[in-house]
N, C-alpha and C positions, 0 to 999 in steps of 0.2 A: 504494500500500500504506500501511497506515496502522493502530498497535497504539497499546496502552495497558497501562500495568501501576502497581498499587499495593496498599498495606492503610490497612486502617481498622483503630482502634486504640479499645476501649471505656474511655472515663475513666470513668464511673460507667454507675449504671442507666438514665441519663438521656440520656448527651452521650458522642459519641463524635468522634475525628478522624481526617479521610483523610489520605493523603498519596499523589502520584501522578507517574506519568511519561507524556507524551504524544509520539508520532511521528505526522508526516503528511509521507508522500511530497511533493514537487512533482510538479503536473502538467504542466510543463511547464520546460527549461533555464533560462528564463530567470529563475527564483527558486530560493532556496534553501529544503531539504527545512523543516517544521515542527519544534519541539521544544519542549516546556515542561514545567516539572514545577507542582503545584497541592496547593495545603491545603484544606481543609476543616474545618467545626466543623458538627455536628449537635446540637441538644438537643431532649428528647420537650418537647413543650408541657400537652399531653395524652394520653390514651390513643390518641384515634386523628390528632392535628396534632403536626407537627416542624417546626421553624424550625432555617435554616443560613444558614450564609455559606460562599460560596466564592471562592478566589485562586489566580491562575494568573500566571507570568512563563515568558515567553520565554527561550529560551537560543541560537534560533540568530537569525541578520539579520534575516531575513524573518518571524520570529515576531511576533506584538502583543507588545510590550515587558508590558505586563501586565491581565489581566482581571480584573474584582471583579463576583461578584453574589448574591443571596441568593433561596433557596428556601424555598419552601412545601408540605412534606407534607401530603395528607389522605389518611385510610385508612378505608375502610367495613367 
């Protein structure tokens, strides 16, 4: 089993920020379940490109201690 929950939050017309909570079961005893919580920053670049960065830290053992990576909207 494995949920997600969070809000995004509009700083201007342009750029908005997530913030978020992540669960992932273990598949298996011998690891402990997943958990991390994750920020984000979106800003429009143009009408139809968005550039972001995203960050994510671990909260339980077994989590990645922490992720970083950045996206690329394009929209037709």
């Amino acid at each position: 089993m494995s949920g997600a929950v969070g809000s995004q939050f509009v700083v201007s017309n342009l750029s908005s920020v997530r913030l978020s909570y992540n669960y992932d079961q273990a598949a298996t005893n011998q690891i402990e379940d997943n958990q991390s919580v994750g920020l984000g920053f979106a800003t429009s670049l143009t009408n139809r490109l968005q550039f972001g960065v995203d960050a994510k830290a671990g909260l339980s053992k077994d989590a990645p201690d922490t992720r970083m990576g950045i996206r690329l909207n394009m929209g037709f």
